[in-house]
N, CA, C and O atoms as a printed pandas DataFrame, in Angstrom:
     atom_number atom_name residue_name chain_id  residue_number  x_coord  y_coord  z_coord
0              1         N          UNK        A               1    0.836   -1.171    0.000
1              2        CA          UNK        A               1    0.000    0.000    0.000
2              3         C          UNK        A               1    0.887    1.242    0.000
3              4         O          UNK        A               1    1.490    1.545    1.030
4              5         N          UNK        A               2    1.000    2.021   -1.179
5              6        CA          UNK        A               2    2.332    3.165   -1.092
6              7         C          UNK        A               2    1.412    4.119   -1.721
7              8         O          UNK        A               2    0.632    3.551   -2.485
8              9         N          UNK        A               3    1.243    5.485   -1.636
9             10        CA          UNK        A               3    0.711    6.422   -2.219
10            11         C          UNK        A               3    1.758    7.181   -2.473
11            12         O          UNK        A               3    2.866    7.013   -1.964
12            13         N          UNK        A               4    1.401    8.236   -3.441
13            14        CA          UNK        A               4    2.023    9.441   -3.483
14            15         C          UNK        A               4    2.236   10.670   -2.427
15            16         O          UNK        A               4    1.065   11.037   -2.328
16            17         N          UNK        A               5    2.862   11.401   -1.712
17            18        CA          UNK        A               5    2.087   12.362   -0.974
18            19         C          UNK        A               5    2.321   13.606   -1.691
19            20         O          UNK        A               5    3.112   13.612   -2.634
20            21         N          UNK        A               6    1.734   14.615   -1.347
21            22        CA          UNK        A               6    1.440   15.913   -2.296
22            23         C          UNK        A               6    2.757   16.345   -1.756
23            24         O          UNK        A               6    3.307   15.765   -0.820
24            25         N          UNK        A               7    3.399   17.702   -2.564
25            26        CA          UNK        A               7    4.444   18.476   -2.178
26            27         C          UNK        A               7    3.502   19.109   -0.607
27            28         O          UNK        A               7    4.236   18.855    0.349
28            29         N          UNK        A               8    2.491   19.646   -0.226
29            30        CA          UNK        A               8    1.706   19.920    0.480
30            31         C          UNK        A               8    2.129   19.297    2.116
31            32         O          UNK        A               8    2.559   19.762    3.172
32            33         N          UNK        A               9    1.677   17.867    1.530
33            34        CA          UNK        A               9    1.894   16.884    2.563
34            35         C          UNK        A               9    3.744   16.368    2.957
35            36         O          UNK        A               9    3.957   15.936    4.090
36            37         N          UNK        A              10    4.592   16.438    2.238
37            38        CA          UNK        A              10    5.932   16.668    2.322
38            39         C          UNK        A              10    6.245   18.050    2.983
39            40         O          UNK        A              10    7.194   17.974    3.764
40            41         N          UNK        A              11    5.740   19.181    2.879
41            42        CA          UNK        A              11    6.656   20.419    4.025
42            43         C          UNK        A              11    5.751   20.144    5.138
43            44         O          UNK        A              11    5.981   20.887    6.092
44            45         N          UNK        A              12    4.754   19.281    5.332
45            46        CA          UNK        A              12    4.042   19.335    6.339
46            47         C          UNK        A              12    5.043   18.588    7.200
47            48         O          UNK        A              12    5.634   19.111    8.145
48            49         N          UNK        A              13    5.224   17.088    6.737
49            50        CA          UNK        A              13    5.928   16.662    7.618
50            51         C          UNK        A              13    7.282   16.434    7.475
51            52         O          UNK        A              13    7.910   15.464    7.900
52            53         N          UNK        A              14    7.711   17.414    6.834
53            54        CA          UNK        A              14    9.155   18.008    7.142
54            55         C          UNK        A              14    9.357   19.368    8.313
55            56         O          UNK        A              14   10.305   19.584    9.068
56            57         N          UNK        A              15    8.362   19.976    8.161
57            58        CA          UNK        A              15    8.261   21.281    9.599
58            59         C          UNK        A              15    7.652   20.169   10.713
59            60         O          UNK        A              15    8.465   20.143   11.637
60            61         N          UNK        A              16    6.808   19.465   10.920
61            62        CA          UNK        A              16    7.000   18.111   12.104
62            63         C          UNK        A              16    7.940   18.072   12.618
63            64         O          UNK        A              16    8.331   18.619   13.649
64            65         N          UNK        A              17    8.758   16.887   11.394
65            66        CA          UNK        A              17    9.685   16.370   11.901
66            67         C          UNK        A              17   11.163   17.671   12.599
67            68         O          UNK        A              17   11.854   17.441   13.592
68            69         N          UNK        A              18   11.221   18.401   12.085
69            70        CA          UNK        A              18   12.250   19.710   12.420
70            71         C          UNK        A              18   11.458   20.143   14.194
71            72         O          UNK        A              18   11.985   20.299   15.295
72            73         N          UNK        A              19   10.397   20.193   13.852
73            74        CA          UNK        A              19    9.945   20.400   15.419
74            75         C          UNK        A              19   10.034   19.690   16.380
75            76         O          UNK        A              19   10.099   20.060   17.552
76            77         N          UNK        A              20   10.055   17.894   15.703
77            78        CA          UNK        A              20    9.995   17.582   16.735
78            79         C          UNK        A              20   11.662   17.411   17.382
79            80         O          UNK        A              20   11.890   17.538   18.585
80            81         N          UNK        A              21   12.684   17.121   16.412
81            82        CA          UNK        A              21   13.999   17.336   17.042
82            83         C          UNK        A              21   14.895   18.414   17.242
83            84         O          UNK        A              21   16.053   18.305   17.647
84            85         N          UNK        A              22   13.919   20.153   16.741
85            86        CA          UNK        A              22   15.055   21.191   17.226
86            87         C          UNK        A              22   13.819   22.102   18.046
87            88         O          UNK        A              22   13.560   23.305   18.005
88            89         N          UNK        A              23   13.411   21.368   18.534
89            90        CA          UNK        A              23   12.243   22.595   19.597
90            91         C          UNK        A              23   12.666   23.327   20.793
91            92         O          UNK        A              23   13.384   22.632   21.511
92            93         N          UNK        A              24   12.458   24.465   21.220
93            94        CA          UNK        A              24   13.236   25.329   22.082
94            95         C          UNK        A              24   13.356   24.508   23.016
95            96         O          UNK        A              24   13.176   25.272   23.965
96            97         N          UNK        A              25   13.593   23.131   23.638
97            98        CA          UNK        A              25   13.941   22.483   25.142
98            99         C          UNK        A              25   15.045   21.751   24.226
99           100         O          UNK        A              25   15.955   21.634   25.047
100          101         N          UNK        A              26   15.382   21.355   23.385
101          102        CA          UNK        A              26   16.753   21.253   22.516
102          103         C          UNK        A              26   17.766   22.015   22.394
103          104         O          UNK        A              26   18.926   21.612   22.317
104          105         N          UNK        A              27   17.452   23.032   22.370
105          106        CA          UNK        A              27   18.377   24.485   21.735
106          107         C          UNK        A              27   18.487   24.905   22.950
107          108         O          UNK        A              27   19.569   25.464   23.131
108          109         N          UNK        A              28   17.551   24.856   24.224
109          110        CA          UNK        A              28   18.084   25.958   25.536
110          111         C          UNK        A              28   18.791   24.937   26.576
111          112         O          UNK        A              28   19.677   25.220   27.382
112          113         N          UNK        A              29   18.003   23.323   26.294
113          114        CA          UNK        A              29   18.559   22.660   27.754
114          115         C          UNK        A              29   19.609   22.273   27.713
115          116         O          UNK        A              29   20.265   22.544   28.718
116          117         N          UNK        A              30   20.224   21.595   26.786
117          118        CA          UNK        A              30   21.302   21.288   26.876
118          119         C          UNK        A              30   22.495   21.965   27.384
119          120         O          UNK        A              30   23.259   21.255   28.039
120          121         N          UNK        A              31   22.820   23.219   27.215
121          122        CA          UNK        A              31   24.148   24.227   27.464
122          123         C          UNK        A              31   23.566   23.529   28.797
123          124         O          UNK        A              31   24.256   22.627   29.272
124          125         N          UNK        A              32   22.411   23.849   29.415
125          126        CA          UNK        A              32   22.246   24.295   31.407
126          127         C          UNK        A              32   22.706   22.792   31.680
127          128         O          UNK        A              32   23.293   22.655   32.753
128          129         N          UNK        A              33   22.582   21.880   31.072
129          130        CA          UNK        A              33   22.692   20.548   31.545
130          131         C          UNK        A              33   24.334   20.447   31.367
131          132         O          UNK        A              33   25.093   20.162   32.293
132          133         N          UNK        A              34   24.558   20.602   30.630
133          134        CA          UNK        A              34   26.424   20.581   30.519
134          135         C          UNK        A              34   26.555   21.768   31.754
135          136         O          UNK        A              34   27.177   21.356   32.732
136          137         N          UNK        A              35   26.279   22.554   31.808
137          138        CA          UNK        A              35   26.851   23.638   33.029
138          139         C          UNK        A              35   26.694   22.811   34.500
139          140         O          UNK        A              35   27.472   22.909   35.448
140          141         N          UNK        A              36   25.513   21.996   34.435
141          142        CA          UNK        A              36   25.020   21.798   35.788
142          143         C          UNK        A              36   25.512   20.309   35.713
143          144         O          UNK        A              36   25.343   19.631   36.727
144          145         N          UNK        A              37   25.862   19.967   35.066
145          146        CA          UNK        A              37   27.031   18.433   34.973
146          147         C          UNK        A              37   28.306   18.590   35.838
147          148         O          UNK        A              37   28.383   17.955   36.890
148          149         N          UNK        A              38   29.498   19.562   35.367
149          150        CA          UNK        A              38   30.349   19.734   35.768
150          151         C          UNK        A              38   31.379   18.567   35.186
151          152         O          UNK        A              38   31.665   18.334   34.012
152          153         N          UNK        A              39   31.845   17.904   36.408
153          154        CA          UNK        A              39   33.096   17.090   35.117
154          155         C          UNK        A              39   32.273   15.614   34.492
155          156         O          UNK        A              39   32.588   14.824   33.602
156          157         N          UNK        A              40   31.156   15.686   35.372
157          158        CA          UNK        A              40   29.992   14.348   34.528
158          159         C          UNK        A              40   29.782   15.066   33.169
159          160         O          UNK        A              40   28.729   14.615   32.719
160          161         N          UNK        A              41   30.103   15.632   32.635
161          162        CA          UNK        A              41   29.567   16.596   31.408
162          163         C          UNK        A              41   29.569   15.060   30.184
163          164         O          UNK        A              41   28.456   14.664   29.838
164          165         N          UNK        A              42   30.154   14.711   29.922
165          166        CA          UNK        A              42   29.873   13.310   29.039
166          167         C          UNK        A              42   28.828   12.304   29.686
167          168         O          UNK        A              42   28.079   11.712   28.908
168          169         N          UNK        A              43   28.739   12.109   30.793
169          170        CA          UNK        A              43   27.369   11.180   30.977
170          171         C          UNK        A              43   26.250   11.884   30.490
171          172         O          UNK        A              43   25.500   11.383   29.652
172          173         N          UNK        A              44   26.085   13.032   30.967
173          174        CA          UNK        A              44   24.826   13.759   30.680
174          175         C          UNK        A              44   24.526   13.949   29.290
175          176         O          UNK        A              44   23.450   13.896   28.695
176          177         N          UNK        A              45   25.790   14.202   28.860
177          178        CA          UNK        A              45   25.632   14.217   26.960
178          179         C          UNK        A              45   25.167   13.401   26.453
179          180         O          UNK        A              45   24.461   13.492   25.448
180          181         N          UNK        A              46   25.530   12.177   27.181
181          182        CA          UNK        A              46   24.904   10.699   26.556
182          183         C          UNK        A              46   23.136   10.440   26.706
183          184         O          UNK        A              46   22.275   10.156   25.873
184          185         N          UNK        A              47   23.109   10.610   27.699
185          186        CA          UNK        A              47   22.074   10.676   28.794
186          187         C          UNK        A              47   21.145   11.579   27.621
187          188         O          UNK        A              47   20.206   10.997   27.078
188          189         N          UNK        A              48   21.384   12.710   27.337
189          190        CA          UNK        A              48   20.376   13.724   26.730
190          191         C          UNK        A              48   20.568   13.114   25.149
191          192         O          UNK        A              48   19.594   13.329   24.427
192          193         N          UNK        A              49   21.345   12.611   24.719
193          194        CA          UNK        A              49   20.967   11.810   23.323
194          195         C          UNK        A              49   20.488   10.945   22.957
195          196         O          UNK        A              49   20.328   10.587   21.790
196          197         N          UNK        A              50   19.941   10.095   24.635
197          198        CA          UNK        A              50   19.604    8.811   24.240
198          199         C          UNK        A              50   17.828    9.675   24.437
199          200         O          UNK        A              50   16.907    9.257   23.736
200          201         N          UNK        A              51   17.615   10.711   25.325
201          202        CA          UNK        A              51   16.165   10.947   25.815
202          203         C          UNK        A              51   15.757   11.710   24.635
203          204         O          UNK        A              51   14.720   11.362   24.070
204          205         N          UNK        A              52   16.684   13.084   24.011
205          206        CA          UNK        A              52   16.359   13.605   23.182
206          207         C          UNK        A              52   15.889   13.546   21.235
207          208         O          UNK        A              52   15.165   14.035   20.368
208          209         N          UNK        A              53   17.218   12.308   21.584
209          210        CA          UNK        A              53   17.476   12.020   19.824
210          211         C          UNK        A              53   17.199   11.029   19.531
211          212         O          UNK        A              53   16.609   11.019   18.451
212          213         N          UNK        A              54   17.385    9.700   20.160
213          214        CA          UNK        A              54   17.167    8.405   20.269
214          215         C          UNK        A              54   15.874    7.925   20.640
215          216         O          UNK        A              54   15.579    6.830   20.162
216          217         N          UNK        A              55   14.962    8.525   21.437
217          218        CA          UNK        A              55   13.599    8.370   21.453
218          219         C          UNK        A              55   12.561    8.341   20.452
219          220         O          UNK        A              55   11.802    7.431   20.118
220          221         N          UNK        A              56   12.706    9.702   19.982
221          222        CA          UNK        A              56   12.056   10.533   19.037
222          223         C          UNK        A              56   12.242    9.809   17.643
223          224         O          UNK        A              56   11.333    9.463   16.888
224          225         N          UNK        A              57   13.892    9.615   17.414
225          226        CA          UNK        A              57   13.811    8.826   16.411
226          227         C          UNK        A              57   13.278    7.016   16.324
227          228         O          UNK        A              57   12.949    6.282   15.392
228          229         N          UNK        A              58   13.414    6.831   17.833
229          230        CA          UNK        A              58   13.130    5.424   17.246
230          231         C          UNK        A              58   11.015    5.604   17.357
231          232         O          UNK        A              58   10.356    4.600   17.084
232          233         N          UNK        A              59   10.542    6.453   17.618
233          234        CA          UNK        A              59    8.929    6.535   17.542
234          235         C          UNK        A              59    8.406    6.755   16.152
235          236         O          UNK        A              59    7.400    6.338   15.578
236          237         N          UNK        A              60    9.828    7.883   15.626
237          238        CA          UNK        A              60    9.673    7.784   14.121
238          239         C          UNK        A              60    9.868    6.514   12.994
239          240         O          UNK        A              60    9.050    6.321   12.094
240          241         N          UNK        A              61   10.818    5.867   13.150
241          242        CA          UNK        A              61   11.191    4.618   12.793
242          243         C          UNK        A              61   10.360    3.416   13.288
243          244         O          UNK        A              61   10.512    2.317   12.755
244          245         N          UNK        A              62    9.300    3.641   14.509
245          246        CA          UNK        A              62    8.217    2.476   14.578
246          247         C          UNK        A              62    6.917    3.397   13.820
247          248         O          UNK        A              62    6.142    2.755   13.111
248          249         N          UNK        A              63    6.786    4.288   13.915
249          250        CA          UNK        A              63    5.603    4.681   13.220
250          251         C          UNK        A              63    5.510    4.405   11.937
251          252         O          UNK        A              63    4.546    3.824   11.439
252          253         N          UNK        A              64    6.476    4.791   11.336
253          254        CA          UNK        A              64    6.334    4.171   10.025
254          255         C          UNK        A              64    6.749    2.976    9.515
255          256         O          UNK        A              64    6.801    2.914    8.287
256          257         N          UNK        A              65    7.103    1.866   10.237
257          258        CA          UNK        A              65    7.007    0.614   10.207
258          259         C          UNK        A              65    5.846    0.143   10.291
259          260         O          UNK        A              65    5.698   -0.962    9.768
260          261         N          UNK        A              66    4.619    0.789   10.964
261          262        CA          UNK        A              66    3.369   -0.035   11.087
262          263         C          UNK        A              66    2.579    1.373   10.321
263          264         O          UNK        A              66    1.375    1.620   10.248
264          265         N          UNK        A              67    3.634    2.073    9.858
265          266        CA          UNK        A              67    2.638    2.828    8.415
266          267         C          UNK        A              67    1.010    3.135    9.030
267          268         O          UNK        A              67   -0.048    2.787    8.505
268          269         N          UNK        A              68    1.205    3.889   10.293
269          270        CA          UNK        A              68   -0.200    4.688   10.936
270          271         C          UNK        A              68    0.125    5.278   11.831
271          272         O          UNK        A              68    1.321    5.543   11.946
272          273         N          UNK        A              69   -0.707    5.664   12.700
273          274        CA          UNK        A              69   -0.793    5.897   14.123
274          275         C          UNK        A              69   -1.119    5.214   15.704
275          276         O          UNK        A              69   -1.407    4.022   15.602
276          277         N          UNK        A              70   -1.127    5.541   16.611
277          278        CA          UNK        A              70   -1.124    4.877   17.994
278          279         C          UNK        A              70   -2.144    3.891   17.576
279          280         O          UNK        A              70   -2.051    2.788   18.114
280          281         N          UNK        A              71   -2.830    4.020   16.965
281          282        CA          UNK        A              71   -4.026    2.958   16.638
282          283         C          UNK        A              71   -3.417    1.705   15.919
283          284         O          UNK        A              71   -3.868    0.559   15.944
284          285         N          UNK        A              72   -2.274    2.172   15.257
285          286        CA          UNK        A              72   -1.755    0.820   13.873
286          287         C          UNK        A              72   -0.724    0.250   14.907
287          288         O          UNK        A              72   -0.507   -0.953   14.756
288          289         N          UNK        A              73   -0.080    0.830   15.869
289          290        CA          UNK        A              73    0.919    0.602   16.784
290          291         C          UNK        A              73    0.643   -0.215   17.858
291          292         O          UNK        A              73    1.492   -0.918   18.407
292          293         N          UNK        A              74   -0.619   -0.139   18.203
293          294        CA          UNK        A              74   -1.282   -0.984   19.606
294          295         C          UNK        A              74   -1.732   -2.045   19.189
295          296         O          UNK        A              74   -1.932   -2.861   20.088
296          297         N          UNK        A              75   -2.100   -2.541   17.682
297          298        CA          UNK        A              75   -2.684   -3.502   16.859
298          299         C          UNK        A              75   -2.716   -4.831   17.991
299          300         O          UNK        A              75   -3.718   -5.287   18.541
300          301         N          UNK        A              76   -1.323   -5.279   18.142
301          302        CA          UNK        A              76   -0.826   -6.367   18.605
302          303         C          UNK        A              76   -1.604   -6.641   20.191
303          304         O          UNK        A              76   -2.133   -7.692   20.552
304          305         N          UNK        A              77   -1.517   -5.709   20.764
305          306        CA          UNK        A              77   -2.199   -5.598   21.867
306          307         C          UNK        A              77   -3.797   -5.453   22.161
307          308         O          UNK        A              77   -4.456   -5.646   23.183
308          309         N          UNK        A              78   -4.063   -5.139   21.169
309          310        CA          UNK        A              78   -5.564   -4.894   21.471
310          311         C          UNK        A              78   -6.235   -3.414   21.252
311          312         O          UNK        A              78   -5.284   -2.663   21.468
312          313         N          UNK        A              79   -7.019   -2.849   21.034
313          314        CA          UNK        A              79   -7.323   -1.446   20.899
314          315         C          UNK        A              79   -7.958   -0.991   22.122
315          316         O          UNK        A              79   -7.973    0.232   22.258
316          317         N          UNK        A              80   -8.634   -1.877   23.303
317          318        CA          UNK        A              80   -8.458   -1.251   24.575
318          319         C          UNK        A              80   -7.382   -1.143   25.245
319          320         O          UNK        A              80   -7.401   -0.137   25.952
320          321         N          UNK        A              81   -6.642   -1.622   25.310
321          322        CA          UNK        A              81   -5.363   -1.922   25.613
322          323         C          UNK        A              81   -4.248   -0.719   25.015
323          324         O          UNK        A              81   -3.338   -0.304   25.732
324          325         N          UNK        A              82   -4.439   -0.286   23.765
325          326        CA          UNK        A              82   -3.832    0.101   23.000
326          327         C          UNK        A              82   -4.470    2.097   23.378
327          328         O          UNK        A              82   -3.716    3.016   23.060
328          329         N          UNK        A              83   -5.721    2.368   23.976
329          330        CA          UNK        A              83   -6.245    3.295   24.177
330          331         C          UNK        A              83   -5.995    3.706   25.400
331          332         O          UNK        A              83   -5.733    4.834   25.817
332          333         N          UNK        A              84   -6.138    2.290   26.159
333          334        CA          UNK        A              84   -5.081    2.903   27.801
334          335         C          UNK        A              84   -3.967    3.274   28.236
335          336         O          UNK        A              84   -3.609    4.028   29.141
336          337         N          UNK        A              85   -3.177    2.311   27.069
337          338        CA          UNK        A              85   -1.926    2.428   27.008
338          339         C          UNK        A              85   -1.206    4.232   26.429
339          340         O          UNK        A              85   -0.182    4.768   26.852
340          341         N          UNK        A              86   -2.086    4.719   25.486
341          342        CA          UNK        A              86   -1.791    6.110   25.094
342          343         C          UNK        A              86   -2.352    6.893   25.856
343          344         O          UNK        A              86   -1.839    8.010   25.919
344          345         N          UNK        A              87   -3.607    6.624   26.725
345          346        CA          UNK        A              87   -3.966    7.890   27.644
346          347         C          UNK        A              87   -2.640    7.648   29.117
347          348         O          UNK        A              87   -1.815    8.489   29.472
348          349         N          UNK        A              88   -2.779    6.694   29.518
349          350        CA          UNK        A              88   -1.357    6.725   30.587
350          351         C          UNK        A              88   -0.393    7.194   30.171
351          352         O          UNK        A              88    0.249    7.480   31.182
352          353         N          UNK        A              89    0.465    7.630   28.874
353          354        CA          UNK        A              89    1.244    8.018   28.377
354          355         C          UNK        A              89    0.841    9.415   28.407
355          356         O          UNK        A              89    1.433   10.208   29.138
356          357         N          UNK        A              90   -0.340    9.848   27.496
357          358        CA          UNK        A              90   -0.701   11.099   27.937
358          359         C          UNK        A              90   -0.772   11.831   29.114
359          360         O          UNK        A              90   -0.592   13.046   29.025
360          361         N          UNK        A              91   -1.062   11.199   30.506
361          362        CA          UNK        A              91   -1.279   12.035   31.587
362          363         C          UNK        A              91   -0.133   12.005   32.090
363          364         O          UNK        A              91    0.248   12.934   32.802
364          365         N          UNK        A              92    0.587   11.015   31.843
365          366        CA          UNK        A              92    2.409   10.894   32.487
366          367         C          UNK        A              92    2.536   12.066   31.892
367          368         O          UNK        A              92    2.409   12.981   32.706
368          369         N          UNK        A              93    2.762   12.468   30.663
369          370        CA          UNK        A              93    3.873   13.224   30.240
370          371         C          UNK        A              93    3.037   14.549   30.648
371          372         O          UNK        A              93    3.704   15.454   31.150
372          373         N          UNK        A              94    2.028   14.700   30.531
373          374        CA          UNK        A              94    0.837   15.920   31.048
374          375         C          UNK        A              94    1.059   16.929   31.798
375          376         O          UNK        A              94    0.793   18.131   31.831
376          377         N          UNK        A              95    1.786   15.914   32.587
377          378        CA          UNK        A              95    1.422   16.359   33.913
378          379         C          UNK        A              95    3.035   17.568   34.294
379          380         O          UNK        A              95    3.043   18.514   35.081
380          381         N          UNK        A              96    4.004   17.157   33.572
381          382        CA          UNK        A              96    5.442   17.616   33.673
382          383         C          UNK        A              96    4.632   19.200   32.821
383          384         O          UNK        A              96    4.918   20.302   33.290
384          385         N          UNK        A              97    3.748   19.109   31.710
385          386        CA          UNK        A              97    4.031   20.636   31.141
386          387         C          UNK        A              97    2.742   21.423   31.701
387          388         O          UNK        A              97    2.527   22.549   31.253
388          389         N          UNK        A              98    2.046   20.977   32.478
389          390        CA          UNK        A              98    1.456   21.937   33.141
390          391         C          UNK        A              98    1.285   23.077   33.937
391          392         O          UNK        A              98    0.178   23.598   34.072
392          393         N          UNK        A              99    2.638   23.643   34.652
393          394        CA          UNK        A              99    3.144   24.209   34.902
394          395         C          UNK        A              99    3.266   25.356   34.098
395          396         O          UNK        A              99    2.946   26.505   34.403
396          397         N          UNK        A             100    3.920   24.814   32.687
397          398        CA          UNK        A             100    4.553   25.308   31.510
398          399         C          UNK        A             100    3.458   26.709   30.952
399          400         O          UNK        A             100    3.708   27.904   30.796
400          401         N          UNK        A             101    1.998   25.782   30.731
401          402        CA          UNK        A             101    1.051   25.788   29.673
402          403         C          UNK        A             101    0.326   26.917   30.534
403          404         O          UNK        A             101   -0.119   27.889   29.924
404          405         N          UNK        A             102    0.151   26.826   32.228
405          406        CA          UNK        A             102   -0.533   27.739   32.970
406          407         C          UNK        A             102    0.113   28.790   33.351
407          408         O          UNK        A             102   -0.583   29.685   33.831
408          409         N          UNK        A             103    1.094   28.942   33.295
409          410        CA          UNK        A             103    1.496   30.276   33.611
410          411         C          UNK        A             103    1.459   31.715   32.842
411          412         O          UNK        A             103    1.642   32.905   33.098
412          413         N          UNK        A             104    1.207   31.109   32.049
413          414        CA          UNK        A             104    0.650   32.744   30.690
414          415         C          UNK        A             104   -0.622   33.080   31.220
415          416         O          UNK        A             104   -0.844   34.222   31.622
416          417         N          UNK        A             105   -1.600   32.050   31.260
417          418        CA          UNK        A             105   -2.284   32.673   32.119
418          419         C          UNK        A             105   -2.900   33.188   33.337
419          420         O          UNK        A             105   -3.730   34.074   33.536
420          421         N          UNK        A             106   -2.330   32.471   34.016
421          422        CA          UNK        A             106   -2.223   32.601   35.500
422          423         C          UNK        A             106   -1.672   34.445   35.734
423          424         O          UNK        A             106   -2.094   35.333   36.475
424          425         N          UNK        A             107   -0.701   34.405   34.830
425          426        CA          UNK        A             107   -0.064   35.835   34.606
426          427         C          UNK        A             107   -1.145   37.166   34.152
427          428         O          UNK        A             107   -1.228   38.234   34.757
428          429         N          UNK        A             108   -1.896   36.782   32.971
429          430        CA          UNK        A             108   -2.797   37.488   32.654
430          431         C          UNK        A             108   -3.761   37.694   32.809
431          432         O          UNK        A             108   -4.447   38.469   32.141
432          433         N          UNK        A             109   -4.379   36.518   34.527
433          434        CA          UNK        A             109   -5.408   37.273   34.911
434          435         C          UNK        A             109   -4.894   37.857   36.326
435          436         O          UNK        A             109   -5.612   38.505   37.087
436          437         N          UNK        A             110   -3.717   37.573   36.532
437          438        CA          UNK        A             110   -3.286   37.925   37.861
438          439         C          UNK        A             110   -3.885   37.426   38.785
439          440         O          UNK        A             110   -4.689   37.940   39.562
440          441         N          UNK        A             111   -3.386   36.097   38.698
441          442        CA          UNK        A             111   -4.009   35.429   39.833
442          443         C          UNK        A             111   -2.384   34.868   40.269
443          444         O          UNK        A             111   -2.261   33.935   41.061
444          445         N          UNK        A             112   -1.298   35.489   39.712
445          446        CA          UNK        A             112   -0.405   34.760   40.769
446          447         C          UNK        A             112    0.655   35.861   41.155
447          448         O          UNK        A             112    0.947   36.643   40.250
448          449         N          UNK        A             113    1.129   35.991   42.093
449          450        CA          UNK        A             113    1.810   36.905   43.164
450          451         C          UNK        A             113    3.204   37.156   43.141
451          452         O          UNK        A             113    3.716   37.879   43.995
């Protein structure tokens, strides 16, 4: 099953993929993590290539092995299984940028001190 994709659908997921491996927690964390390493400065390097670069790419490299989404990916498991399995993933990771996501507004209604 191979289609064509439009030039359309090619910068689409070429600005994706660029987002998903040079997004501002790429470009700012690393220097602070080498600063805040000290002479561990090579573990941490490792450490942030396996979380940063090595993740991302291998989600890319299973996604398109099963040629879909979380839905074509959970196949094996089941699709309840496969629906719990992505919302637990969702609230894990959720929960770290919430902080992030509320403080613009927390700011702009002045509700924080």
């Amino acid at each position: 099953m191979t289609h064509q994709l439009r030039s359309r659908d090619i910068i689409a997921l070429g600005f994706m993929t660029f987002a998903l491996f040079v997004g501002a927690g790429n470009i700012i964390f690393p220097p602070m993590v080498g600063l805040q390493a000290g002479e561990h400065v090579w573990t941490a390097a490792f450490g942030f290539l396996i979380t940063a670069v090595g993740l991302p790419v291998l989600t890319v490299v299973a996604l398109a092995k099963v040629g879909g989404g979380v839905d074509s990916l959970s196949t094996p498991i089941g699709k309840v299984a496969g629906v719990l399995l992505a919302t637990v993933c969702y609230l894990a990771v959720g929960r770290f940028s919430l902080r992030r996501v509320q403080l613009p507004f927390l700011l702009k209604w002045g509700l924080r001190r």
